[in-house]
C-alpha positions as CSV (number, residue, x, y, z in Angstrom):
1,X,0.0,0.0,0.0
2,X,1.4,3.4,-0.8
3,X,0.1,6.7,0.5
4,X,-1.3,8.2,-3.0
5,X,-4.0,5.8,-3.1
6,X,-5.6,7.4,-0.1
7,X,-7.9,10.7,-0.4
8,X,-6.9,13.7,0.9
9,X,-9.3,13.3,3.9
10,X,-8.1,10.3,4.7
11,X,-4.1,11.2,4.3
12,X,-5.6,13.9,6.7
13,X,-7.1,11.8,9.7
14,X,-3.9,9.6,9.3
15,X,-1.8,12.5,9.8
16,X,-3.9,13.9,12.5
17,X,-3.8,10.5,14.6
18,X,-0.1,10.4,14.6
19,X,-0.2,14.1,15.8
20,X,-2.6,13.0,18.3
21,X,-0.6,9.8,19.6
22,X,2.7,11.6,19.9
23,X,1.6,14.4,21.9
24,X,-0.6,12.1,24.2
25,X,2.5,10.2,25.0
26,X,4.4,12.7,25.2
27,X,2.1,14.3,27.4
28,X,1.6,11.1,29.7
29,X,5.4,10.4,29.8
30,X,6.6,12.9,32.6
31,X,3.5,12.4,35.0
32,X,3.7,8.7,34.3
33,X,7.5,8.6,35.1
34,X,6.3,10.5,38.5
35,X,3.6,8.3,39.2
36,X,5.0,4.7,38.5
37,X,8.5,5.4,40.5
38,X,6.3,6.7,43.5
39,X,4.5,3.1,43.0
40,X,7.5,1.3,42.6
41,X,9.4,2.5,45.4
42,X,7.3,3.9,48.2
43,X,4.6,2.5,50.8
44,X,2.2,5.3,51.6
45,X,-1.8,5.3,53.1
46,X,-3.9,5.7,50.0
47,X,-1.3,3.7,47.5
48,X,-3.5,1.4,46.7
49,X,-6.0,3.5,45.8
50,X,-4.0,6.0,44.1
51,X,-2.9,2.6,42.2
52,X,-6.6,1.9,41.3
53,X,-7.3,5.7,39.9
54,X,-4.3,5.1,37.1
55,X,-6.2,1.9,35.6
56,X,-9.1,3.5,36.5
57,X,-9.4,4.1,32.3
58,X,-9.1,0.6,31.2
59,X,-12.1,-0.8,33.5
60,X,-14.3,2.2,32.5
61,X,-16.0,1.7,29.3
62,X,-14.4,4.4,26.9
63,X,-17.4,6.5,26.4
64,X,-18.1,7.3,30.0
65,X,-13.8,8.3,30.3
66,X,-14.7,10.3,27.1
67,X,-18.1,11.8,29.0
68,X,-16.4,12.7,32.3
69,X,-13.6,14.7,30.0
70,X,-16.6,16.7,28.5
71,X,-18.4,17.1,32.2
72,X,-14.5,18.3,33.0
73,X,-13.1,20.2,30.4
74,X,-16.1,21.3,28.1
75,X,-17.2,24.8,28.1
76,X,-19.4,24.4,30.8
77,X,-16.9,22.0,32.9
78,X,-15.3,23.4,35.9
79,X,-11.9,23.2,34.4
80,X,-13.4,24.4,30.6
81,X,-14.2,27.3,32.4
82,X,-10.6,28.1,33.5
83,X,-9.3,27.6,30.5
84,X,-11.5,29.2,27.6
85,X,-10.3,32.9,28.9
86,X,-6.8,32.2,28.3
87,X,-7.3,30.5,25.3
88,X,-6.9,26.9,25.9
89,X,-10.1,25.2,25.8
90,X,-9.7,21.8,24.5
91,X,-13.0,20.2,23.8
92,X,-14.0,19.6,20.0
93,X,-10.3,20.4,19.2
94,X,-7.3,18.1,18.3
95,X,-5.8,19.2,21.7
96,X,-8.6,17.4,23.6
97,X,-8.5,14.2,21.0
98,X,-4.5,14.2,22.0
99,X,-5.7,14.3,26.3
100,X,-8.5,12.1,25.5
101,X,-6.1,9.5,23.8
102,X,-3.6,10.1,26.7
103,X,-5.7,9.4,29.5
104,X,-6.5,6.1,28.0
105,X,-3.1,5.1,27.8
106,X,-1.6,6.5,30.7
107,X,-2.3,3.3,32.1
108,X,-0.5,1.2,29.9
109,X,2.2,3.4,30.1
110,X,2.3,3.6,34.1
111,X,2.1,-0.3,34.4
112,X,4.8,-0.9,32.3
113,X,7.5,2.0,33.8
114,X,6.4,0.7,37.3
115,X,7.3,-3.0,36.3
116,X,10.7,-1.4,35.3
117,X,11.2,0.8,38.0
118,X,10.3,-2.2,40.1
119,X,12.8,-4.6,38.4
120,X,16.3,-1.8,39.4
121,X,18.1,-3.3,42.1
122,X,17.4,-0.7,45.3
123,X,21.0,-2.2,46.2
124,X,22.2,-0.2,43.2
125,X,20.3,3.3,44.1
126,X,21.5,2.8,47.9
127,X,25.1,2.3,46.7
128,X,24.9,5.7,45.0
129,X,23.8,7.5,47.5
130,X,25.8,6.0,50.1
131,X,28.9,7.7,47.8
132,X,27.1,10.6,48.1
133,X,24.8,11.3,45.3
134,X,21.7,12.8,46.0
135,X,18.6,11.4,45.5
136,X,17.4,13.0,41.9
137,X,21.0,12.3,40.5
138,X,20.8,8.7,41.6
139,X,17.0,8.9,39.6
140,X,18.9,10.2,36.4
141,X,22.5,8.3,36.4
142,X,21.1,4.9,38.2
143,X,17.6,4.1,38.2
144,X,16.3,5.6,34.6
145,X,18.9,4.6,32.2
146,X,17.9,0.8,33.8
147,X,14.4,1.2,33.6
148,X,14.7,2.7,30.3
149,X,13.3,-0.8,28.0
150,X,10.0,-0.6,29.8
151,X,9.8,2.8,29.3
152,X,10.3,2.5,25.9
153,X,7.7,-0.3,26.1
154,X,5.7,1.8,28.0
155,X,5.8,4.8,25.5
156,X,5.0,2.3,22.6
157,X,2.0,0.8,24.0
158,X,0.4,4.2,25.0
159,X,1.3,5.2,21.4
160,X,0.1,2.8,19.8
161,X,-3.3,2.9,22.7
162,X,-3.6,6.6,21.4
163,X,-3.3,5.6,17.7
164,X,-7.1,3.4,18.1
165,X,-8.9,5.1,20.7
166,X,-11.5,6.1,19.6
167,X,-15.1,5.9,22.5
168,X,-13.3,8.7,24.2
169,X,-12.1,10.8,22.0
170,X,-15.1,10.7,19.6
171,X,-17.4,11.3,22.9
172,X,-15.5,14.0,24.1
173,X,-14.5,16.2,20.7
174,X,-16.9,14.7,18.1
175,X,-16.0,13.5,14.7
176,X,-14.7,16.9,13.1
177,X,-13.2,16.1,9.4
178,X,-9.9,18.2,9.4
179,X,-9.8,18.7,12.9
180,X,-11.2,15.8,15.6
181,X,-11.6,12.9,13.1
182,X,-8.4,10.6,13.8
183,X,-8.4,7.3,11.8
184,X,-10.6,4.9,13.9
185,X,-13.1,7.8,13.6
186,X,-12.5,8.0,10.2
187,X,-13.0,4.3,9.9
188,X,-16.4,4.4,11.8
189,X,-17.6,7.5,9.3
190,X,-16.8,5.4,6.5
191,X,-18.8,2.6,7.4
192,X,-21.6,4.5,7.9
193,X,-21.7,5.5,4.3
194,X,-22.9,2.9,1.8
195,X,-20.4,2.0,-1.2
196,X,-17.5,3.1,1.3
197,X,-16.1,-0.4,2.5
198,X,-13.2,-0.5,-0.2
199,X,-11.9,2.9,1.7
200,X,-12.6,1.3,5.4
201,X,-10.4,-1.8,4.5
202,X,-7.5,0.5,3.2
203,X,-7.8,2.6,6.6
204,X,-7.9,-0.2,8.5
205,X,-5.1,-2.2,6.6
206,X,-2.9,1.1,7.4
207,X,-4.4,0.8,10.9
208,X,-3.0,-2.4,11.6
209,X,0.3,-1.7,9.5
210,X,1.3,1.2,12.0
211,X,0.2,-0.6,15.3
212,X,2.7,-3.5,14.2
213,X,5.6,-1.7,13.1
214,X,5.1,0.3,16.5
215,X,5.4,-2.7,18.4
216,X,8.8,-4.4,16.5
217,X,10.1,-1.0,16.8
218,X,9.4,-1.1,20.2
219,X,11.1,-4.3,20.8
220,X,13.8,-3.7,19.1
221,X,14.8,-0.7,20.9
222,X,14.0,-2.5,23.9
223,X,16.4,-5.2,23.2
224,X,19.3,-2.4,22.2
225,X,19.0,-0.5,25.2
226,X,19.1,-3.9,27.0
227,X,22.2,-4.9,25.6
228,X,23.6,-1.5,25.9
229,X,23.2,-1.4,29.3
230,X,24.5,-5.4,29.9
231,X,27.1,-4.5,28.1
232,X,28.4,-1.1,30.0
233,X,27.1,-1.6,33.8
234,X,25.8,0.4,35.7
235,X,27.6,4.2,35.4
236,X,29.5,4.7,38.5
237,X,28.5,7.9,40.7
């Protein structure tokens, strides 16, 4: 398949749902880091719960995640008000497609760091800061660069989570051509059209195309890193 057999509108909701999945992980990546290492590494009252609130998206049914955004961030949401003066209202915009899409893979992303995080030797972090590194140093030179093949997992899967979500994001900013249709929504406005299902299979070929390629790339970076870091040790402090 080559891109000059798709229409303009579709080459459009293509391009708009990689925009969409790369600023929603981006997005998710620094809270996520945040979140899993506190997860990973700390007892606290309330963890389990707080633990319960990340997957709290993936037991929801996508359209009531997508209906809480609206009740949130919409114009008449407590937070929609806040930001419509300044300018930054998301709903019915790409920008709320992109948080829609990254609150549905946060989870993904969060489980998979925390896994990581959870699979550095403390040994290693307590050696460094018995030489005196402080803590966020230890975080940067020790911990990270060891957890970084699931985060690279991590960052794949929400990707790629972002890339087909479609409940929430078509619940909370519609199914705008050009603006909030990505390419599951594309898919879903093509099959509502008669004589359309040659143009569904060729979305949904590239669909499947870019969600597999996402994952080998992901494992091959995975592996690389891996290596990398087997091969090198641990950096000394």
């Amino acid at each position: 398949m080559t891109l000059s057999i798709l229409s303009p509108e579709e080459w459009t909701a293509v391009q708009l749902s990689l925009k969409v999945a790369i600023w929603a992980t981006i997005f998710s990546l620094p809270i996520a880091t945040a979140v899993s290492y506190v997860l990973a590494r700390h007892v606290f009252w309330g963890k389990q719960v707080l633990n319960a609130l990340m997957h709290l998206p993936l037991i929801l049914p996508p359209v009531v995640t997508g209906y809480l955004l609206l009740l949130s961030f919409g114009p008449q949401g407590p937070i929609g008000q806040i930001l419509e003066p300044l300018g930054l209202s998301v709903a019915f915009r790409w920008s709320g497609a992109a948080l829609a899409a990254a609150v549905m893979g946060f989870p993904l992303l969060v489980r998979a760091m925390r896994l990581s995080f959870e699979a550095v030797d403390p040994k290693l972090e307590e050696a460094a800061r018995t030489l005196g590194a402080p803590a966020p140093w230890v975080f940067i030179t020790v911990t990270l660069p060891l957890a970084v093949p699931g985060i690279l997992t991590g960052m794949i899967l929400c990707f790629a989570k972002a890339m087909g979500e479609f409940g929430a994001t078509i619940t909370f900013v519609a199914n705008i051509p050009g603006e909030t249709q990505t390419l599951p929504s594309a898919i879903y406005a093509l099959l509502q059209a008669p004589g359309q299902e040659i143009a569904a299979i060729r979305l949904v070929t590239l669909s499947i195309f870019i969600s597999i390629t996402a994952l080998l790339v992901s494992e091959y970076l995975a592996k690389r890193v891996a290596a990398r870091i087997d091969g090198k040790g641990v950096k000394h402090i």
